[in-house]
Backbone as XML, in Angstrom:
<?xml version="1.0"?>
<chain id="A" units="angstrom">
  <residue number="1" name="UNK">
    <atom name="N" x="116.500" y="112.586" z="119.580"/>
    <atom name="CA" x="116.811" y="111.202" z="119.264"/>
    <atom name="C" x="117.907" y="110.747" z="120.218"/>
  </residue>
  <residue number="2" name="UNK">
    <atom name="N" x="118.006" y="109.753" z="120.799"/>
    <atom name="CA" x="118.800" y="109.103" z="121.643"/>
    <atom name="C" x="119.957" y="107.980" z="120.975"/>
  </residue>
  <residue number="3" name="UNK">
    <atom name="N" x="120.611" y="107.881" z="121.898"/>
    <atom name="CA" x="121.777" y="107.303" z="121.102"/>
    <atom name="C" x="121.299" y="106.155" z="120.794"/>
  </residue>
  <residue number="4" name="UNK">
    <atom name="N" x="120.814" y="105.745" z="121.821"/>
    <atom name="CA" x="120.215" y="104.015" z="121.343"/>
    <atom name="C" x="119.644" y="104.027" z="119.934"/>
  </residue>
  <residue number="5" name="UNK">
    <atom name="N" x="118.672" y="105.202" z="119.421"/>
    <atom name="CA" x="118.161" y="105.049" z="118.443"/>
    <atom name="C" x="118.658" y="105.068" z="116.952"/>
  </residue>
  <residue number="6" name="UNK">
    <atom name="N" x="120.078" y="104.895" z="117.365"/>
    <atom name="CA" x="120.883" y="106.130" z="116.334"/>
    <atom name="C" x="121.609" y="104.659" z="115.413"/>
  </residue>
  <residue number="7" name="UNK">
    <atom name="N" x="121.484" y="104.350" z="114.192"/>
    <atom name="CA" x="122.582" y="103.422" z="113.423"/>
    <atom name="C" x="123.172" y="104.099" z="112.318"/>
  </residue>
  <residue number="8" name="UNK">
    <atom name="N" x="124.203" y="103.545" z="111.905"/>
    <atom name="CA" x="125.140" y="103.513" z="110.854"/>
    <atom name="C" x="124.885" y="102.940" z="109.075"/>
  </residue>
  <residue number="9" name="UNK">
    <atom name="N" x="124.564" y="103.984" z="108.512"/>
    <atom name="CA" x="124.359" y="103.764" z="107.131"/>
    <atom name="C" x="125.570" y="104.066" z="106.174"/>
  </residue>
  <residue number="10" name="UNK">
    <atom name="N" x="125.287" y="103.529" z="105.119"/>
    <atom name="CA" x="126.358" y="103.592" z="104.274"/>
    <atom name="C" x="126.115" y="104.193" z="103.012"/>
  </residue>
  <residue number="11" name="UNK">
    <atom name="N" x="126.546" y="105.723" z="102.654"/>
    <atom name="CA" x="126.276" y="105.769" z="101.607"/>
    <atom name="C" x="126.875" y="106.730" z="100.473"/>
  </residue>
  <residue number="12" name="UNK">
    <atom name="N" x="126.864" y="106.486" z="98.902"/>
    <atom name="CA" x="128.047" y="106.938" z="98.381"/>
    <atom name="C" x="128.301" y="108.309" z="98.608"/>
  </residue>
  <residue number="13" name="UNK">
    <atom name="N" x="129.605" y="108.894" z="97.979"/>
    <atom name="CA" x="129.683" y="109.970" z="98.362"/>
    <atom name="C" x="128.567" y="111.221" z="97.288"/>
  </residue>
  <residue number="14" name="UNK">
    <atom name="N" x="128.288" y="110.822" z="96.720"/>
    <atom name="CA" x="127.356" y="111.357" z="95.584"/>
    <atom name="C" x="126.125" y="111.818" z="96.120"/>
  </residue>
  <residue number="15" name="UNK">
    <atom name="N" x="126.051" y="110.707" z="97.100"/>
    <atom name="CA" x="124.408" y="110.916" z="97.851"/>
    <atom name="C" x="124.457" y="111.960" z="98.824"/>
  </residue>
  <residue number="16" name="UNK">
    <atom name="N" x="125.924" y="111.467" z="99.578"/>
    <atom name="CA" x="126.020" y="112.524" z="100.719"/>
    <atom name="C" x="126.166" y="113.945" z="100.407"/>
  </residue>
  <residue number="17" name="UNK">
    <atom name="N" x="126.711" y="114.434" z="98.912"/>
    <atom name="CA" x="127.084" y="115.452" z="98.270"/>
    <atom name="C" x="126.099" y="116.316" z="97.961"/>
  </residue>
  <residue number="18" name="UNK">
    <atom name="N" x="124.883" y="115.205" z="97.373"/>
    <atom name="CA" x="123.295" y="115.632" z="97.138"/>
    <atom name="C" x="122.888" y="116.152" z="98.309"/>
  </residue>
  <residue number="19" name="UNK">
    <atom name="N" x="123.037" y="115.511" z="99.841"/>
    <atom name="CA" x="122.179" y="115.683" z="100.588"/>
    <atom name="C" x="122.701" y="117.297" z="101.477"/>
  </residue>
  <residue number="20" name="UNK">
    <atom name="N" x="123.866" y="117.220" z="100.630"/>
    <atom name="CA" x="124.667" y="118.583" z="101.629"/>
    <atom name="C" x="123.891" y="119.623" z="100.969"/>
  </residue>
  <residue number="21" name="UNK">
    <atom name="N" x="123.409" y="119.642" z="99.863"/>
    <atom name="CA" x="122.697" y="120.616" z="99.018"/>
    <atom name="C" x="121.497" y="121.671" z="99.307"/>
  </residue>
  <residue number="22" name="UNK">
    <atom name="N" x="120.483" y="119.792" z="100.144"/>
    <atom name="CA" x="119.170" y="120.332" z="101.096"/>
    <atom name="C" x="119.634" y="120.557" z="102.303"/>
  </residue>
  <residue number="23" name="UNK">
    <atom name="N" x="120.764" y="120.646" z="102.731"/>
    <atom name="CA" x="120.596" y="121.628" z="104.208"/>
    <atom name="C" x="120.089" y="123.355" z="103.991"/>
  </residue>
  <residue number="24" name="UNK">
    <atom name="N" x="119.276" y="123.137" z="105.415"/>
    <atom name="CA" x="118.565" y="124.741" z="105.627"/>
    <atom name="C" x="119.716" y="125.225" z="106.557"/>
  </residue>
  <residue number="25" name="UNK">
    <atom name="N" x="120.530" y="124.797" z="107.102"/>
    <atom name="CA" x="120.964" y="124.825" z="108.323"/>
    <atom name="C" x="122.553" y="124.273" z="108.580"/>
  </residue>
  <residue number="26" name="UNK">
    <atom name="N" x="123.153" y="125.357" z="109.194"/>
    <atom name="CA" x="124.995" y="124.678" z="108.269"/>
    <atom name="C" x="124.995" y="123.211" z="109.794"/>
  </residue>
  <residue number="27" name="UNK">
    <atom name="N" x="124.160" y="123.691" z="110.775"/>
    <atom name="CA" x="124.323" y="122.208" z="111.787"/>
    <atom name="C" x="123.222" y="120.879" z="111.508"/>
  </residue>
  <residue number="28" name="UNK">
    <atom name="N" x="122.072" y="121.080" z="110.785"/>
    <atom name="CA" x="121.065" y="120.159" z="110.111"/>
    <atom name="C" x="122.025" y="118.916" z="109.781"/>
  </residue>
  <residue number="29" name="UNK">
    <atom name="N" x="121.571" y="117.950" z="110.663"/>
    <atom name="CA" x="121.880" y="116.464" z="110.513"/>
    <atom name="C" x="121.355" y="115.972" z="109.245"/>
  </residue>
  <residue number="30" name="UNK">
    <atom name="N" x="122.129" y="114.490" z="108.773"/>
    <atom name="CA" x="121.432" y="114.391" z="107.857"/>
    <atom name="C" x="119.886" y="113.385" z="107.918"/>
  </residue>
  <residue number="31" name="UNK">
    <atom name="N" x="119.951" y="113.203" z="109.208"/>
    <atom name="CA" x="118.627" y="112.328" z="109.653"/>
    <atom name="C" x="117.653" y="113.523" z="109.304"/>
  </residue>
  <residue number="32" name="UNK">
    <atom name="N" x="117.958" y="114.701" z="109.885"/>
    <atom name="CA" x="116.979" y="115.668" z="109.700"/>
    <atom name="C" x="116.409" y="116.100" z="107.665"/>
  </residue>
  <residue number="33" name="UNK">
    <atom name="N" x="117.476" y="116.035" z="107.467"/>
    <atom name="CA" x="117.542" y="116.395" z="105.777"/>
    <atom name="C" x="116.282" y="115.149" z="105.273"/>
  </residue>
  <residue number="34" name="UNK">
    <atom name="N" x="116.984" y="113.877" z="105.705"/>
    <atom name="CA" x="115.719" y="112.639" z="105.081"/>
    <atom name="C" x="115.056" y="112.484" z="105.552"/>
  </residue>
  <residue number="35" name="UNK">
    <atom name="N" x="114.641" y="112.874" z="106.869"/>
    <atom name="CA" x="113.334" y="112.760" z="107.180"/>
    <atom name="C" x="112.279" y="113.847" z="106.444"/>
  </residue>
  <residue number="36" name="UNK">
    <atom name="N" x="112.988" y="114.940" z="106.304"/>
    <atom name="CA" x="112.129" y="116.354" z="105.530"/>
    <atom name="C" x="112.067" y="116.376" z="103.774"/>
  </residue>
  <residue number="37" name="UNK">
    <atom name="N" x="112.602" y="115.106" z="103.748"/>
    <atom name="CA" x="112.850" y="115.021" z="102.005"/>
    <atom name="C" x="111.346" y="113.661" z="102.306"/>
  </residue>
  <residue number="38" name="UNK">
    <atom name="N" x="111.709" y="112.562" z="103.324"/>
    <atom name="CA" x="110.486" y="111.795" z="103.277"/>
    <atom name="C" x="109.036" y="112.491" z="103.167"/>
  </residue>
  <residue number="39" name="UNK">
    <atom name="N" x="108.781" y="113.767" z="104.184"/>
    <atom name="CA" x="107.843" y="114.477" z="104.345"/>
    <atom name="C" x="107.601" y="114.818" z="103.355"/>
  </residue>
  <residue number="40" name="UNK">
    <atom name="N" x="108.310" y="115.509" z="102.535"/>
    <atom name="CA" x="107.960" y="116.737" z="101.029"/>
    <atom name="C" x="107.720" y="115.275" z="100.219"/>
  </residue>
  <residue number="41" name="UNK">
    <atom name="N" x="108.206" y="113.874" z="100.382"/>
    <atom name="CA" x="107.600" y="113.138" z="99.348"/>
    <atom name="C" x="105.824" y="112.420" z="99.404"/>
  </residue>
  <residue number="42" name="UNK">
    <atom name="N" x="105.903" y="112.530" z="100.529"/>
    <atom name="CA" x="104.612" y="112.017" z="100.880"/>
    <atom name="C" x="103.428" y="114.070" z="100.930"/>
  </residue>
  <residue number="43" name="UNK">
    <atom name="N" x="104.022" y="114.725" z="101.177"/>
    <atom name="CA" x="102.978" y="115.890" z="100.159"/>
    <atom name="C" x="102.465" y="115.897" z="99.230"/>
  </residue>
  <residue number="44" name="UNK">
    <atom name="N" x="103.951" y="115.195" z="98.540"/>
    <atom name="CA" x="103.695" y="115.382" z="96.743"/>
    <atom name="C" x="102.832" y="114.380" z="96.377"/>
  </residue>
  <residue number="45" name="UNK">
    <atom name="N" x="103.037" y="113.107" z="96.816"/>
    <atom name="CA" x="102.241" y="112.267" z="96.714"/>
    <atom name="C" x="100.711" y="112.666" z="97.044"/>
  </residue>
  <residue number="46" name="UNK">
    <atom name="N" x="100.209" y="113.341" z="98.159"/>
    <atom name="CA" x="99.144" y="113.750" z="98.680"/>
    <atom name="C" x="98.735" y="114.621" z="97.831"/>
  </residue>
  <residue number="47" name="UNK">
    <atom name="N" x="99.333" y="115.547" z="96.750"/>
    <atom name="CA" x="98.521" y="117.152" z="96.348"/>
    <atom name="C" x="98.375" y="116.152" z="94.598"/>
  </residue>
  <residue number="48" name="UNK">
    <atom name="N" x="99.337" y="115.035" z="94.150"/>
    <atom name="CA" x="99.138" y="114.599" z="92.969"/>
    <atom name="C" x="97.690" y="113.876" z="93.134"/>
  </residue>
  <residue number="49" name="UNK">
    <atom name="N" x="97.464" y="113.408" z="94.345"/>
    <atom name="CA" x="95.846" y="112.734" z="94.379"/>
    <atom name="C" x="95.168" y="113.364" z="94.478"/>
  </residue>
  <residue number="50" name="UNK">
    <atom name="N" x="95.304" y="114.409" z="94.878"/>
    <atom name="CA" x="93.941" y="115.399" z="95.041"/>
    <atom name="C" x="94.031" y="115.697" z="93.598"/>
  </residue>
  <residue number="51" name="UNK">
    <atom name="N" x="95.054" y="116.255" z="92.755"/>
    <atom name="CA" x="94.886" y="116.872" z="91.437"/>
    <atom name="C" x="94.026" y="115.761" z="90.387"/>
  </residue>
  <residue number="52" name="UNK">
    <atom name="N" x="94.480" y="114.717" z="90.773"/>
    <atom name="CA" x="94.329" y="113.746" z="89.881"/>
    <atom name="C" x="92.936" y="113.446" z="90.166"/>
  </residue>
  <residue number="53" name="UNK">
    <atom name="N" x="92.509" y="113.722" z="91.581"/>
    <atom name="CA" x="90.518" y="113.694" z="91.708"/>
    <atom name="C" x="89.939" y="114.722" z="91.324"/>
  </residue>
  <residue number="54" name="UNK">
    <atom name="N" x="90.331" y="115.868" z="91.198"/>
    <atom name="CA" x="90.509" y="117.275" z="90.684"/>
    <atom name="C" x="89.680" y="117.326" z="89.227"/>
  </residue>
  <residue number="55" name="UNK">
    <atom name="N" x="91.136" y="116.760" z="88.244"/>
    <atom name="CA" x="90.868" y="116.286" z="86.875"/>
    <atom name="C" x="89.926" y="115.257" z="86.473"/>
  </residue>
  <residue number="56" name="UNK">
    <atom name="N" x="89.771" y="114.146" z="87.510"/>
    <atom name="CA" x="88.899" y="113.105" z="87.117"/>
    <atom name="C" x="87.552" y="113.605" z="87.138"/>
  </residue>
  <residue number="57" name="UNK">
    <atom name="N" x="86.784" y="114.651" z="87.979"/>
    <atom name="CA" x="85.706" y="115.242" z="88.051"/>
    <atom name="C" x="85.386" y="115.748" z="86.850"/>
  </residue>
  <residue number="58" name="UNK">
    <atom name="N" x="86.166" y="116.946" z="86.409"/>
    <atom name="CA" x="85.928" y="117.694" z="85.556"/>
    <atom name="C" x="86.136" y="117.208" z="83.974"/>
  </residue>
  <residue number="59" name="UNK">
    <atom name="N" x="86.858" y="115.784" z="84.360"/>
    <atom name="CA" x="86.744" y="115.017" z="82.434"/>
    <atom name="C" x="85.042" y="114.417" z="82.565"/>
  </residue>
  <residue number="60" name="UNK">
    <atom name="N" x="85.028" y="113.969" z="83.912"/>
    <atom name="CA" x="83.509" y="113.112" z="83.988"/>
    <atom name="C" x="82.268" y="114.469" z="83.300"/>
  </residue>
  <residue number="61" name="UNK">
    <atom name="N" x="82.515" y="115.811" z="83.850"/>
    <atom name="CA" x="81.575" y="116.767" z="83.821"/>
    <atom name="C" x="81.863" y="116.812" z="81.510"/>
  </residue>
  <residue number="62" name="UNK">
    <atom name="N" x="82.736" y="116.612" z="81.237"/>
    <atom name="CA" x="83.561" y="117.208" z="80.110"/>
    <atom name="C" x="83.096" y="115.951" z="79.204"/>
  </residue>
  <residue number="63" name="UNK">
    <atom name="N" x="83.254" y="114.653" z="79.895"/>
    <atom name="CA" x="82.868" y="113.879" z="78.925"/>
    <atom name="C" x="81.302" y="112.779" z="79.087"/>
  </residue>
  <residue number="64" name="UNK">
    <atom name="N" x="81.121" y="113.131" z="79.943"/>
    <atom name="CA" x="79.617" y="113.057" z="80.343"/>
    <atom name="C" x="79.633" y="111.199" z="81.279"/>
  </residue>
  <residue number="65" name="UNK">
    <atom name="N" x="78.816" y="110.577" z="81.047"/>
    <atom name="CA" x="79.222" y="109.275" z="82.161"/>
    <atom name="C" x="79.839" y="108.161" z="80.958"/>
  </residue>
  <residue number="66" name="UNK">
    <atom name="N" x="80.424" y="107.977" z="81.609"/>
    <atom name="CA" x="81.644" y="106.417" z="80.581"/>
    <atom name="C" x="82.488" y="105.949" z="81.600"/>
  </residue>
  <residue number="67" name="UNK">
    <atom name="N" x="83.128" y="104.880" z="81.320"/>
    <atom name="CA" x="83.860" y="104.173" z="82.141"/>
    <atom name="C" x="84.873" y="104.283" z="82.159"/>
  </residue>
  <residue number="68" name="UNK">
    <atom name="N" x="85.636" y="104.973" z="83.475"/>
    <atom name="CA" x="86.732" y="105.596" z="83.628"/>
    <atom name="C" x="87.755" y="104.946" z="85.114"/>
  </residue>
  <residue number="69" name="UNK">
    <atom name="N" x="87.543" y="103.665" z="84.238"/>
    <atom name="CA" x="88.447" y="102.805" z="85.244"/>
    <atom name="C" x="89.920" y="102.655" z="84.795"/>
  </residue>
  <residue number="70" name="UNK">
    <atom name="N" x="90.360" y="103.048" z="83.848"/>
    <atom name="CA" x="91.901" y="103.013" z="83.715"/>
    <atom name="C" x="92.288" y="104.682" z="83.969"/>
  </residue>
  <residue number="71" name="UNK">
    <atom name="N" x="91.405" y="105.578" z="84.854"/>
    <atom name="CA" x="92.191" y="106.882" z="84.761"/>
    <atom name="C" x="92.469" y="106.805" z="86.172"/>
  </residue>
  <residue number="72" name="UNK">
    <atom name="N" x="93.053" y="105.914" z="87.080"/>
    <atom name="CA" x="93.853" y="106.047" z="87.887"/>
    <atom name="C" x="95.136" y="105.678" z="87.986"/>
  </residue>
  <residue number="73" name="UNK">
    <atom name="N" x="95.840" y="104.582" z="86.356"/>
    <atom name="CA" x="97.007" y="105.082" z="86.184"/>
    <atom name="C" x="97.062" y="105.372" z="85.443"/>
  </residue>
  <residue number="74" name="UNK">
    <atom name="N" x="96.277" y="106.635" z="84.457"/>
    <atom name="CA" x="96.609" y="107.612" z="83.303"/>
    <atom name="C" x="97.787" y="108.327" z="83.615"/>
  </residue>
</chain>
């Protein structure tokens, strides 16, 4: 990352306290920490949809054909 790319955030000390927690690494920036906390959130997001197509199969097999338009925010 280049300096140009680089700004100034503000944030409490609570957060920064949290974020000292997820270091792997005693030199790990904290750009590095949120970018790898963004990543692991967008996984989770990714493995809850698969589960959730997962489950929707096997209620369809379980409850035979019906209309199962509110089980995507069950």
């Amino acid at each position: 990352m280049t300096k140009s790319g680089i700004t100034t955030i503000q944030l409490d000390k609570s957060v920064v306290d949290a974020l000292k927690k997820f270091k792997r690494y005693r030199r790990e920036t904290y750009s590095e920490i949120i970018l790898n906390l963004i990543e692991n959130a967008g996984e989770a997001s990714e493995f809850k949809t698969f589960v959730q197509k997962a489950q929707e199969e096997r209620m369809k097999e379980l409850w035979g054909e019906g209309d199962y338009s509110g089980w995507e925010s069950a």
